[in-house]
PDB file of N, CA, C and O in Angstrom:
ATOM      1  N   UNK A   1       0.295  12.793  -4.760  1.00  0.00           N
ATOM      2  CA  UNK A   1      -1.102  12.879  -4.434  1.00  0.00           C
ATOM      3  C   UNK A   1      -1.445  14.225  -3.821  1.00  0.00           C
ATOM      4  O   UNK A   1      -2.553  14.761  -3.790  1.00  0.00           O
ATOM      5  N   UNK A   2      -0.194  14.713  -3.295  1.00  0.00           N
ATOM      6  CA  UNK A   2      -0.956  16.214  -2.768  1.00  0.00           C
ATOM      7  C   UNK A   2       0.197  17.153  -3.143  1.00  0.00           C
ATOM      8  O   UNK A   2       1.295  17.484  -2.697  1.00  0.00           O
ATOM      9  N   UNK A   3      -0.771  17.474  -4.409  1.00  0.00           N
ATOM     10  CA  UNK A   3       0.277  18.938  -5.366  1.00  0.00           C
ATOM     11  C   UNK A   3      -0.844  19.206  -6.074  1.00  0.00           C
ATOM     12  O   UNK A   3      -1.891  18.657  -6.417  1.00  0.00           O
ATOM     13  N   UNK A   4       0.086  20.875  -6.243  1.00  0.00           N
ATOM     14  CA  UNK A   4      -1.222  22.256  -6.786  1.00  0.00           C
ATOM     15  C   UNK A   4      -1.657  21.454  -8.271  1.00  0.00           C
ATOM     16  O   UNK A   4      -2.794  21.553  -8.734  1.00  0.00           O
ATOM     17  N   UNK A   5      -0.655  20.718  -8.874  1.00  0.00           N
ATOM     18  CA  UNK A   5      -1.173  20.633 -10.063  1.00  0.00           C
ATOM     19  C   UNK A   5      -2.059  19.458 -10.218  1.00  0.00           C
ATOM     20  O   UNK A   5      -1.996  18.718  -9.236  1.00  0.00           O
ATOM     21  N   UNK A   6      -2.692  19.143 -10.949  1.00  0.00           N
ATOM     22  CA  UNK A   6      -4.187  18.627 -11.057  1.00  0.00           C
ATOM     23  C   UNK A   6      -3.488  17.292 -11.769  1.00  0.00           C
ATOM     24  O   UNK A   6      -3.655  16.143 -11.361  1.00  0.00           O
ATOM     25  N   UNK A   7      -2.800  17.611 -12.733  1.00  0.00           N
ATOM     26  CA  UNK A   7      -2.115  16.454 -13.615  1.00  0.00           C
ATOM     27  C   UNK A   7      -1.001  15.458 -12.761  1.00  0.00           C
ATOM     28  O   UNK A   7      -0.678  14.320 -13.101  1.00  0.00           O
ATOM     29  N   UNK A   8      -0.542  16.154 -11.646  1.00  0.00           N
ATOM     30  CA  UNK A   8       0.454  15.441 -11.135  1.00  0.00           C
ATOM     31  C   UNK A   8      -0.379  14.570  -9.990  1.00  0.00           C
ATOM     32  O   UNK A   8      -0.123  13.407  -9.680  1.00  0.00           O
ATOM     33  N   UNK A   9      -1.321  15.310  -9.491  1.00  0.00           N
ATOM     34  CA  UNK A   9      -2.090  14.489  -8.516  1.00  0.00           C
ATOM     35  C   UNK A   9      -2.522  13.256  -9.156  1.00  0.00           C
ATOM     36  O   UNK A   9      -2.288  12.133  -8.708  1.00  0.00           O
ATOM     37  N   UNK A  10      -3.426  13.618 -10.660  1.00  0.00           N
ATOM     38  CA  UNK A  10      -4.056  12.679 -11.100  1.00  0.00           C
ATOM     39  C   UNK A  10      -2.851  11.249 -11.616  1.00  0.00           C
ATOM     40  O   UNK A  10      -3.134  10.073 -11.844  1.00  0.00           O
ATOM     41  N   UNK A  11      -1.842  11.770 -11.650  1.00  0.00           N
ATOM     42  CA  UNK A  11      -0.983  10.744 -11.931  1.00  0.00           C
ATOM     43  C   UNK A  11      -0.341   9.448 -10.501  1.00  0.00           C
ATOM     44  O   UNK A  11       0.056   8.283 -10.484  1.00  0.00           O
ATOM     45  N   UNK A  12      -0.613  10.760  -9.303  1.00  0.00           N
ATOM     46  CA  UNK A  12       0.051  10.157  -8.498  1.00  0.00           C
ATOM     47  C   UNK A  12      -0.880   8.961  -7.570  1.00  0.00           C
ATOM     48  O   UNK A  12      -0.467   8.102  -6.791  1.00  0.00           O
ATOM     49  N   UNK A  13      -2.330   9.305  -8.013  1.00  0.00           N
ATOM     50  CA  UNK A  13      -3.265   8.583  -7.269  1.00  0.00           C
ATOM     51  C   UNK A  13      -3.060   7.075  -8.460  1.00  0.00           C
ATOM     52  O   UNK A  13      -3.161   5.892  -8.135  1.00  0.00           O
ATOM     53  N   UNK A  14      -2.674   7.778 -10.212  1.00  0.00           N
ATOM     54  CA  UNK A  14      -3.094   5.800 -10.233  1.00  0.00           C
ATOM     55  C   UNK A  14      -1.909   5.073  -9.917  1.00  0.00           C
ATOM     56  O   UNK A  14      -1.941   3.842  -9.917  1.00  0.00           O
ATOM     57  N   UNK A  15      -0.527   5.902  -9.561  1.00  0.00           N
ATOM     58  CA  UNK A  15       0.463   5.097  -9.160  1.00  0.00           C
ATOM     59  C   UNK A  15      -0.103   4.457  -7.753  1.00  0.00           C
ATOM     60  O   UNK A  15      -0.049   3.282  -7.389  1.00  0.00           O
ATOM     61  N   UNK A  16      -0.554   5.374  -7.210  1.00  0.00           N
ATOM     62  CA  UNK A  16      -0.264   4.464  -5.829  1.00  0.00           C
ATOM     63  C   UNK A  16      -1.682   3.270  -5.570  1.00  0.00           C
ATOM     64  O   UNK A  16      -1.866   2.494  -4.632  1.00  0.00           O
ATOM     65  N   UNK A  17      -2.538   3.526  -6.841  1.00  0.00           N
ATOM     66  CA  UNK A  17      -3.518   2.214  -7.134  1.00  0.00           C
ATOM     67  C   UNK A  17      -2.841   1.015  -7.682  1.00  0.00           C
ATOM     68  O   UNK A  17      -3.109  -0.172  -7.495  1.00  0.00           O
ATOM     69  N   UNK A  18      -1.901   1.569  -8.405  1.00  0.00           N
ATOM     70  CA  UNK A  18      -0.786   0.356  -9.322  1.00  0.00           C
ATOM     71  C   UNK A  18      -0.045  -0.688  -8.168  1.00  0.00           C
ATOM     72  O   UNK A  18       0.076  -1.913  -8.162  1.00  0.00           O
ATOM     73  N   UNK A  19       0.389   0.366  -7.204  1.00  0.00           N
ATOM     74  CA  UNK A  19       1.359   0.202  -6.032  1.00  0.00           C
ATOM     75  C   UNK A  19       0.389  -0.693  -4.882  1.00  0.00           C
ATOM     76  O   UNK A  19       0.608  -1.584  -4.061  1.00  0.00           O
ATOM     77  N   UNK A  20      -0.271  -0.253  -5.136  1.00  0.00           N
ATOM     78  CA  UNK A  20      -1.225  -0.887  -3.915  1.00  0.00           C
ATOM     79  C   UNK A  20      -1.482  -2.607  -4.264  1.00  0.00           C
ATOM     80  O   UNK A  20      -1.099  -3.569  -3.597  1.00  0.00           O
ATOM     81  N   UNK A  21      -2.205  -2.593  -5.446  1.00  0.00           N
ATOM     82  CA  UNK A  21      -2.813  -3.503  -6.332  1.00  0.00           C
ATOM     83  C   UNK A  21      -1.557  -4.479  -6.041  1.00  0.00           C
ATOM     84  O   UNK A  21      -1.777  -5.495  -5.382  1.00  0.00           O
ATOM     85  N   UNK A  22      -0.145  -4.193  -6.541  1.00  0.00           N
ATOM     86  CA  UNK A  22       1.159  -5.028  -6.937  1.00  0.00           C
ATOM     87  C   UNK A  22       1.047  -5.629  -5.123  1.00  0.00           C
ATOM     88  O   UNK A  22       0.892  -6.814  -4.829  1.00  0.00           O
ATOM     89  N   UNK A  23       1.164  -4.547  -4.159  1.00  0.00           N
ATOM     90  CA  UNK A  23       1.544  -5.164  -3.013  1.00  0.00           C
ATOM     91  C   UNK A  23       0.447  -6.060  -2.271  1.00  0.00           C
ATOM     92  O   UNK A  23       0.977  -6.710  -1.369  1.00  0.00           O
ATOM     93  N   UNK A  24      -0.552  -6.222  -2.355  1.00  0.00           N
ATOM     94  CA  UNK A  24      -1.666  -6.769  -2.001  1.00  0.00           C
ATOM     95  C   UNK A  24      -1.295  -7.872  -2.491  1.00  0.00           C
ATOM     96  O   UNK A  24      -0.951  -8.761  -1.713  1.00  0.00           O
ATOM     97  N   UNK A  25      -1.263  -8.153  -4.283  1.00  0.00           N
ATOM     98  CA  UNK A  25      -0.945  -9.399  -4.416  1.00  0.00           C
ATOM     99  C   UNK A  25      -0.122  -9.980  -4.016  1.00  0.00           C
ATOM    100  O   UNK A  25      -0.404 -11.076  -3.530  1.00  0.00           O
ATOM    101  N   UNK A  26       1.154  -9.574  -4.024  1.00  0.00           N
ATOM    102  CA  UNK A  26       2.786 -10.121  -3.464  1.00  0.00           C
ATOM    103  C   UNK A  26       2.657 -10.562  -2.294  1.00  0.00           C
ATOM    104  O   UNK A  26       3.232 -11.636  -2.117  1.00  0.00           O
ATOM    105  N   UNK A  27       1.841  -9.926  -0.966  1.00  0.00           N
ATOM    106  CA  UNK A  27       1.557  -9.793   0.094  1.00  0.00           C
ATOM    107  C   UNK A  27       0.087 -11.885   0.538  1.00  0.00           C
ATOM    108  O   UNK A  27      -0.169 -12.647   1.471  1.00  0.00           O
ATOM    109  N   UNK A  28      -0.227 -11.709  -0.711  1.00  0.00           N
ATOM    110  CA  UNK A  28      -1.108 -13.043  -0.754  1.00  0.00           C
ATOM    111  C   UNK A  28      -1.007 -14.228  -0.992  1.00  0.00           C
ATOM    112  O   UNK A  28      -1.170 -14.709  -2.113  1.00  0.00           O
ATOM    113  N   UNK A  29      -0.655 -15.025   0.277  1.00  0.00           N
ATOM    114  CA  UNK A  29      -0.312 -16.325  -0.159  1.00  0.00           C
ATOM    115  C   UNK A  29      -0.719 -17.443  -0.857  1.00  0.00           C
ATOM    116  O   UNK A  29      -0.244 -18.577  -0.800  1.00  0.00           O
ATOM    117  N   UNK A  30      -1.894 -16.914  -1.705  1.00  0.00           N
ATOM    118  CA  UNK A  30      -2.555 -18.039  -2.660  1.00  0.00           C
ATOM    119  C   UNK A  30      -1.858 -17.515  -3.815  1.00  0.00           C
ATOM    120  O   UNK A  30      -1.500 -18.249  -4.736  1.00  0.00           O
ATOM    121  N   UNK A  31      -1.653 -16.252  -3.794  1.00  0.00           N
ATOM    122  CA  UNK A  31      -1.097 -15.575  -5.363  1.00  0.00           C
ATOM    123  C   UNK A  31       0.588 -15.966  -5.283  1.00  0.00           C
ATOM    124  O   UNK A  31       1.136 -16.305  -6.332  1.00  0.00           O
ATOM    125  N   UNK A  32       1.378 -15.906  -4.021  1.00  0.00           N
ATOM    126  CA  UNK A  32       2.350 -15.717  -4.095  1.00  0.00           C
ATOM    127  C   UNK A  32       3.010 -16.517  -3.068  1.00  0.00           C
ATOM    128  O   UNK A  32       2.675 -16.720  -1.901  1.00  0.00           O
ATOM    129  N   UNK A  33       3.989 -16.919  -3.720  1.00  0.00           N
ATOM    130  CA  UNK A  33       4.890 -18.469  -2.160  1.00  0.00           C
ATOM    131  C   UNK A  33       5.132 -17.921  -0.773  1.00  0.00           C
ATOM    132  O   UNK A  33       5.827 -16.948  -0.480  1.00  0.00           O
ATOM    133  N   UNK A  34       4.675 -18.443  -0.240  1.00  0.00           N
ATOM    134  CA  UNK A  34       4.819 -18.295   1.699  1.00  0.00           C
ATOM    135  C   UNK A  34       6.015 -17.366   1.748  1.00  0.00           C
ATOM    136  O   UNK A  34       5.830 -16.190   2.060  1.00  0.00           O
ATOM    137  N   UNK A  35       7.076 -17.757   1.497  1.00  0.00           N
ATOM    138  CA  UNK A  35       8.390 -16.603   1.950  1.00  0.00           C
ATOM    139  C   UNK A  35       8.525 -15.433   1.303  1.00  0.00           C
ATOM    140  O   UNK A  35       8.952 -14.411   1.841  1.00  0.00           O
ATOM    141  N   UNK A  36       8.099 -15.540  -0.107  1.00  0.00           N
ATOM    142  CA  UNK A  36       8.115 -14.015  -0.701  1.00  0.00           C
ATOM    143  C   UNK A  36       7.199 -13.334  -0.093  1.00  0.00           C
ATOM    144  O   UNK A  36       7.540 -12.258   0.397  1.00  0.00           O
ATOM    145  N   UNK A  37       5.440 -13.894   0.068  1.00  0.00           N
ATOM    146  CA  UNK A  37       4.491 -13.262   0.689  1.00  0.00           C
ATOM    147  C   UNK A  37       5.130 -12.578   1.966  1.00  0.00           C
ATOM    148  O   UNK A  37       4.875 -11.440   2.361  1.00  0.00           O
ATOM    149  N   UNK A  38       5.995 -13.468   2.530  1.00  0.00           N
ATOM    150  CA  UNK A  38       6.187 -12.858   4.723  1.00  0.00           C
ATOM    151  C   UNK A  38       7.274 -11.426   4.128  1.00  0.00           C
ATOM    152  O   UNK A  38       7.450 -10.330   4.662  1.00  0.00           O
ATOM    153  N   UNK A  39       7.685 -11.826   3.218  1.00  0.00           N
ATOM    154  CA  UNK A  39       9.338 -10.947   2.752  1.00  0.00           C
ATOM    155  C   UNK A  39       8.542  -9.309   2.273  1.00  0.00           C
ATOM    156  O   UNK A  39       8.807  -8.172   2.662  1.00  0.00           O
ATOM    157  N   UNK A  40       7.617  -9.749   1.396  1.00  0.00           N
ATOM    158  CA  UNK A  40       6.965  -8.691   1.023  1.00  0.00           C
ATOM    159  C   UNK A  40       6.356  -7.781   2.142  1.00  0.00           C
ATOM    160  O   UNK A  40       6.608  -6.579   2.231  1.00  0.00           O
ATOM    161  N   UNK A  41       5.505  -8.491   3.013  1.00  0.00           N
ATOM    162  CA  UNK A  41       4.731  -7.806   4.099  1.00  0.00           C
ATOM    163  C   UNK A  41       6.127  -7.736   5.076  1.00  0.00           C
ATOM    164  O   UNK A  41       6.238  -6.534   5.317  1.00  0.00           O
ATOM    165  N   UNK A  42       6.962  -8.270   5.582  1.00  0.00           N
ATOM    166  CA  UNK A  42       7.764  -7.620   6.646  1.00  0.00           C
ATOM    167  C   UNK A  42       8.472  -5.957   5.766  1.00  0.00           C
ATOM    168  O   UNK A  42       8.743  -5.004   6.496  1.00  0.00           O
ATOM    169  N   UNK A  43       8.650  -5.860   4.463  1.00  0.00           N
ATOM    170  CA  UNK A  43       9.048  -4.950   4.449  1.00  0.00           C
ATOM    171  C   UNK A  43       8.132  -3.299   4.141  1.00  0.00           C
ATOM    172  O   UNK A  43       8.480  -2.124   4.256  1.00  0.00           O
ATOM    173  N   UNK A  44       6.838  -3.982   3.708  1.00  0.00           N
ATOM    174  CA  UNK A  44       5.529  -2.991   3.055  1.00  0.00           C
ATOM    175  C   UNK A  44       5.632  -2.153   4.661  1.00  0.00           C
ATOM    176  O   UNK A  44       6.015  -1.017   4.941  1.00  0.00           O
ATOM    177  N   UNK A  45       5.031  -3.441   5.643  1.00  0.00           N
ATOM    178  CA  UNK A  45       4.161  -2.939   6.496  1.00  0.00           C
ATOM    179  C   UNK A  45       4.775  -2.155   7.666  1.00  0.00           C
ATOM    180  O   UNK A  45       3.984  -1.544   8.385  1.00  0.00           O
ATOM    181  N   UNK A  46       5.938  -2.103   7.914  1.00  0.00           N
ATOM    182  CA  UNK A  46       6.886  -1.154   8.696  1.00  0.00           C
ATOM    183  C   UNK A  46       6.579   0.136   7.844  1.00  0.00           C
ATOM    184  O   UNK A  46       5.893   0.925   8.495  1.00  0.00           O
ATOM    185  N   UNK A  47       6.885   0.575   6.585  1.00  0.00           N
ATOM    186  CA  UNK A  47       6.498   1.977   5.737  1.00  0.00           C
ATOM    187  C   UNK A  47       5.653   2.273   6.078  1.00  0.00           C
ATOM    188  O   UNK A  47       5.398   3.364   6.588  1.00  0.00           O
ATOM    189  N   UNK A  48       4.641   0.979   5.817  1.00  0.00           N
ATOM    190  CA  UNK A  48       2.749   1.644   5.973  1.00  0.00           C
ATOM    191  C   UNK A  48       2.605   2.336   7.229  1.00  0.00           C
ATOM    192  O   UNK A  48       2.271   3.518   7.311  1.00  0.00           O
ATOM    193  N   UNK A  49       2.860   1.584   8.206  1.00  0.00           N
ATOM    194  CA  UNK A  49       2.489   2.145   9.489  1.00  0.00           C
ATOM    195  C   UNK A  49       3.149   3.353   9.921  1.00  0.00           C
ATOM    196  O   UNK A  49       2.594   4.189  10.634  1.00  0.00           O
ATOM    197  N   UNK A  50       4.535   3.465   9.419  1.00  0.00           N
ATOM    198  CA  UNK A  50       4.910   4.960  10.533  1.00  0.00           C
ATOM    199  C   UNK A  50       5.410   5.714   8.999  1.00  0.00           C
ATOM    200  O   UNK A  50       5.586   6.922   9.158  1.00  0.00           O
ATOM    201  N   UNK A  51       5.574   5.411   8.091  1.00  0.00           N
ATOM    202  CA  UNK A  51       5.183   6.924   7.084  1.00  0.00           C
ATOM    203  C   UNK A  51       3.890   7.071   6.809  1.00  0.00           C
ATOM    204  O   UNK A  51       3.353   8.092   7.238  1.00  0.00           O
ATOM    205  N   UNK A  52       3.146   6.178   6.098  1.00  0.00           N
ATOM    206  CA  UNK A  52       1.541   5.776   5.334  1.00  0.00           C
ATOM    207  C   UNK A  52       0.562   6.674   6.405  1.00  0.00           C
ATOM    208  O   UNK A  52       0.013   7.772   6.320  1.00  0.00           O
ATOM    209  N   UNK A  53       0.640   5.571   7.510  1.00  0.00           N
ATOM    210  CA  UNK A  53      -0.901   6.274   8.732  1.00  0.00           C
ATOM    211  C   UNK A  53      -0.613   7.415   9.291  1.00  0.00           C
ATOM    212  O   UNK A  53      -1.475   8.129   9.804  1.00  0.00           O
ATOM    213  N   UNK A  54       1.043   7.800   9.235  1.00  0.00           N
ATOM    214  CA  UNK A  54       1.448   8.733  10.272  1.00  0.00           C
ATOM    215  C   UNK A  54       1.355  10.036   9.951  1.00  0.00           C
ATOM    216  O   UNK A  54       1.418  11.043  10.656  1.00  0.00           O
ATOM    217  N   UNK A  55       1.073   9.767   7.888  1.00  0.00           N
ATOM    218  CA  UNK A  55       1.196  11.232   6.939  1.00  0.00           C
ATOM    219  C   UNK A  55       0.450  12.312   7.692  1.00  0.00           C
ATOM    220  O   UNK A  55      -0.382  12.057   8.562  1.00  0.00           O
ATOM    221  N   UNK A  56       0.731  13.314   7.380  1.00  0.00           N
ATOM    222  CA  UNK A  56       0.046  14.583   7.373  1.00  0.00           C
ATOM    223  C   UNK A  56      -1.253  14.551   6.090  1.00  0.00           C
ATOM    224  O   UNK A  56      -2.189  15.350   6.107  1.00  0.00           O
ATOM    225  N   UNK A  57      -1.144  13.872   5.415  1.00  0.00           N
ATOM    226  CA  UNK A  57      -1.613  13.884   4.183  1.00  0.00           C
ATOM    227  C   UNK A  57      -2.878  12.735   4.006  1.00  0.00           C
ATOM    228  O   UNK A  57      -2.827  11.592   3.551  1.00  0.00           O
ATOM    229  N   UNK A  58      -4.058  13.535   4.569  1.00  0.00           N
ATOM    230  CA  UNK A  58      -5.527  12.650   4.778  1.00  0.00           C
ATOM    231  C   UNK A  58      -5.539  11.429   3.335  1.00  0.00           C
ATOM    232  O   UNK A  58      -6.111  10.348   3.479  1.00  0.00           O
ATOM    233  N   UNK A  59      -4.934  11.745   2.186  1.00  0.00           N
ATOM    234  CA  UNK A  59      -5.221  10.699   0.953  1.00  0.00           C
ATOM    235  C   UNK A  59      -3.945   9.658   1.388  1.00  0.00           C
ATOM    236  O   UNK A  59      -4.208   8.458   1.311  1.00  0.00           O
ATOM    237  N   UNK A  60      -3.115   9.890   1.662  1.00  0.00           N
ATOM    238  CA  UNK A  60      -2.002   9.375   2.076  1.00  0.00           C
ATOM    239  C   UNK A  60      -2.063   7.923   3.019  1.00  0.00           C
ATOM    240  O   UNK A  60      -1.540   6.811   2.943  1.00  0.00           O
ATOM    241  N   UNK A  61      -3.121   8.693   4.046  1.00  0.00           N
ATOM    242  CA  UNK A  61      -3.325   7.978   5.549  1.00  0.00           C
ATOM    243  C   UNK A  61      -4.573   6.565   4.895  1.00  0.00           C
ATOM    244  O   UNK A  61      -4.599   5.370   5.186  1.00  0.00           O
ATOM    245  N   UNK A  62      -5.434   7.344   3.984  1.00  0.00           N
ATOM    246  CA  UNK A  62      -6.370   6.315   3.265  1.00  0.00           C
ATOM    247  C   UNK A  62      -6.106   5.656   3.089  1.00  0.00           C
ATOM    248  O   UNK A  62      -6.245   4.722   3.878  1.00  0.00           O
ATOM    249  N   UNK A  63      -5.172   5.422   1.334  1.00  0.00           N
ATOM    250  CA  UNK A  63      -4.468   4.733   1.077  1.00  0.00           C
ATOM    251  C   UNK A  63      -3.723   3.708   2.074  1.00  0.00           C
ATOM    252  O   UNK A  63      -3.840   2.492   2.227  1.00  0.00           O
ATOM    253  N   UNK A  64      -3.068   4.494   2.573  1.00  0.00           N
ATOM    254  CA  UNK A  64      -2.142   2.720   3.694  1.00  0.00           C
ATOM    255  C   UNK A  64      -2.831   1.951   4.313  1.00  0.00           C
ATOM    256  O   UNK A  64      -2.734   0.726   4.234  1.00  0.00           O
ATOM    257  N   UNK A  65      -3.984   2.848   5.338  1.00  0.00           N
ATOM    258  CA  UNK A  65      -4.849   2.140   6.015  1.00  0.00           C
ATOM    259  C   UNK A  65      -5.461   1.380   4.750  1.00  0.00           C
ATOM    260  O   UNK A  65      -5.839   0.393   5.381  1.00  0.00           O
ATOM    261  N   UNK A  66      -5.762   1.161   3.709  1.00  0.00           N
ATOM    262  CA  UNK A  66      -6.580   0.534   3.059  1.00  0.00           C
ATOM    263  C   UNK A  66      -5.818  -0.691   2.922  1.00  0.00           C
ATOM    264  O   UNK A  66      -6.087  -1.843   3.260  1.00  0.00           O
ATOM    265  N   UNK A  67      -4.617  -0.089   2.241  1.00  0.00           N
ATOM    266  CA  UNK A  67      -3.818  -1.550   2.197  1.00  0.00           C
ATOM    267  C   UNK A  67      -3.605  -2.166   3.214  1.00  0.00           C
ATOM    268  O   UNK A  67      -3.940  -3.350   3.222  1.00  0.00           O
ATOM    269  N   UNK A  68      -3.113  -1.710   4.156  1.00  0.00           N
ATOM    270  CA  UNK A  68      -2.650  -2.887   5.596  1.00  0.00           C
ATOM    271  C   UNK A  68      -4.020  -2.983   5.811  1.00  0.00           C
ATOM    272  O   UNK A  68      -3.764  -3.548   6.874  1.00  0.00           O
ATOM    273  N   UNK A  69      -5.188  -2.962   5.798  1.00  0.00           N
ATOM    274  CA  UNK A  69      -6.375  -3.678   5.789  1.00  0.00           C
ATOM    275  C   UNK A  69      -6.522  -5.172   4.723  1.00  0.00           C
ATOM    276  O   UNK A  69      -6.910  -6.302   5.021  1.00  0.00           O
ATOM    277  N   UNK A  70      -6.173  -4.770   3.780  1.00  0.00           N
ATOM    278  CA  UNK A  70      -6.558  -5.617   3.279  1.00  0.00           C
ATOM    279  C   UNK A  70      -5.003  -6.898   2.979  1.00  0.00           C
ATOM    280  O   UNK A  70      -4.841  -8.109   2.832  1.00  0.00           O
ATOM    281  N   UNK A  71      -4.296  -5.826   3.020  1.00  0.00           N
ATOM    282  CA  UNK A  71      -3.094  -7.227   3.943  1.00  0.00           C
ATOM    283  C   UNK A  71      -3.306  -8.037   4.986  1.00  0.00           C
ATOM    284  O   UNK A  71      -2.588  -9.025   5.140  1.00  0.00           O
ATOM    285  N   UNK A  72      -4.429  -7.707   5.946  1.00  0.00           N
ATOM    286  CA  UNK A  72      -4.419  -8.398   6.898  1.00  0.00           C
ATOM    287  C   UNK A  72      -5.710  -9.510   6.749  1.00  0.00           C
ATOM    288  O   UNK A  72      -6.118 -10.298   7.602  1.00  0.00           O
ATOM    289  N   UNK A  73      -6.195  -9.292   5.384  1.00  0.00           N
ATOM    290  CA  UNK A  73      -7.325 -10.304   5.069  1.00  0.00           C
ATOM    291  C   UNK A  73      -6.801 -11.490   4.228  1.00  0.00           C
ATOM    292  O   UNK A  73      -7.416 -12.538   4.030  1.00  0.00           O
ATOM    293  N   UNK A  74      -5.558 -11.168   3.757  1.00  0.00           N
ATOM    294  CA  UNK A  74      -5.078 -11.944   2.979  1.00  0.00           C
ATOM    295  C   UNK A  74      -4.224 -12.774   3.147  1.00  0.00           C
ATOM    296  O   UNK A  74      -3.865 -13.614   2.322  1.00  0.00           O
ATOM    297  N   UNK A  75      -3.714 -12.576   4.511  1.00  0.00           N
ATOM    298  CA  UNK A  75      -2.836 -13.213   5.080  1.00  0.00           C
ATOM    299  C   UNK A  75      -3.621 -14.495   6.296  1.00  0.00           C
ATOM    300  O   UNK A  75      -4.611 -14.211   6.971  1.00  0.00           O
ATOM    301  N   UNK A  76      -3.036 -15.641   6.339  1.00  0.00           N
ATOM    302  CA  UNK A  76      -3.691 -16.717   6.905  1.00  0.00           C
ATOM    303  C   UNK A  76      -3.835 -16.604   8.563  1.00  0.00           C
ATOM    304  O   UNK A  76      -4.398 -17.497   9.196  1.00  0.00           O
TER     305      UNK A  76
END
């Protein structure tokens, strides 16, 4: 998401829409069984918080905060 080239950015933003999208669901216990859901979020949300929010990298910090937002709506 943050490189000179235009093509690599544009690639790297729909990965981490792909990435996002996958963990949100996994992360949702109507989509996904109680223990995979806790399994998924105990391991997302340690990354999110101290690489994701902590980036140097303002698209970076978006991104996580968006997801652990909306992890935390999805969860009961």
């Amino acid at each position: 998401m943050d490189d000179i080239k235009e093509t690599v950015r544009t690639a790297g933003v729909g990965l981490s829409r792909s990435i996002s999208s996958l963990t949100i669901r996994l992360g949702d216990t109507q989509l996904t069984g109680e223990n995979d859901a806790r399994t998924t979020v105990n391991i997302v949300l340690p990354v999110l918080l101290s690489k994701g929010v902590m980036s140097n990298i303002s698209d970076v910090q978006r991104v996580s905060l968006d997801v652990v937002m909306k992890l935390a709506k999805v969860r009961p």
